[in-house]
N, C-alpha and C positions, 0 to 999 in steps of 0.2 A: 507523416506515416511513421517514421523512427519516434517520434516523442510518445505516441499511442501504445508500439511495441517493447518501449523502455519502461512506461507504468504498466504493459499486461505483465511484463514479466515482474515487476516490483510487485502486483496484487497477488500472483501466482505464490509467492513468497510469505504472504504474511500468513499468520493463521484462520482457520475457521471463521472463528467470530469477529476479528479485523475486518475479514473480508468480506462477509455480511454485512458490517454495519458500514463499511466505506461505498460498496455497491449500491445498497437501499439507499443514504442519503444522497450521494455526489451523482451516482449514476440514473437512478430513479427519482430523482428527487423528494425525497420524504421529507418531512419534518422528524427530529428526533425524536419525538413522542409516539409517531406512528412506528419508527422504527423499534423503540421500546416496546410496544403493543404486538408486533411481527414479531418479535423474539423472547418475548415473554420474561424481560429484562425490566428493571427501572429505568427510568430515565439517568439516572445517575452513573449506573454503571455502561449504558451506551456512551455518553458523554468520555467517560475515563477508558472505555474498550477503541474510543474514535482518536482520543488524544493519543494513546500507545500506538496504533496500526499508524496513525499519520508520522508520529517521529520514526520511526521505523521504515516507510516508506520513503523519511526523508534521508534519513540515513544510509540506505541500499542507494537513493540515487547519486548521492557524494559520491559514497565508497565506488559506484562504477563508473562515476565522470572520470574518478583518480585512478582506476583500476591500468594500467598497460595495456596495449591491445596485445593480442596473439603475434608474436613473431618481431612485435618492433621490438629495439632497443637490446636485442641479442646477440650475441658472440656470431662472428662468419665461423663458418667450418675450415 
């Protein structure tokens, strides 16, 4: 359940059309061509809108595996 809630909030994150084209393919299963035909895009520029949303997604999950939680690692009062 935690791994589900760490990618919605990573998709919440990306932009618009990241997140169209990540949901159509991975979640819906499309092929990218249909996904290009739903967005009224080339196939070319889905492919490079899929590669950018996913480094990005990958990126947001580093940065909050590494992120501190709230309140560890703080000064006592």
């Amino acid at each position: 359940m935690a791994d589900r809630e760490l990618i919605d909030g990573v998709l919440r994150r990306l932009d618009a059309d990241g997140r169209a084209i990540v949901v159509l393919h991975y979640y819906l299963g499309l092929p990218l061509t249909e996904v290009a035909g739903c967005l009224g895009v080339p196939v070319g520029t889905v492919k490079s809108r899929l590669h950018r949303a996913l480094g990005h997604m990958r990126d947001q999950l580093q940065a909050d595996a590494f992120a501190p939680a709230a309140g560890v690692g703080g000064t006592l009062p």
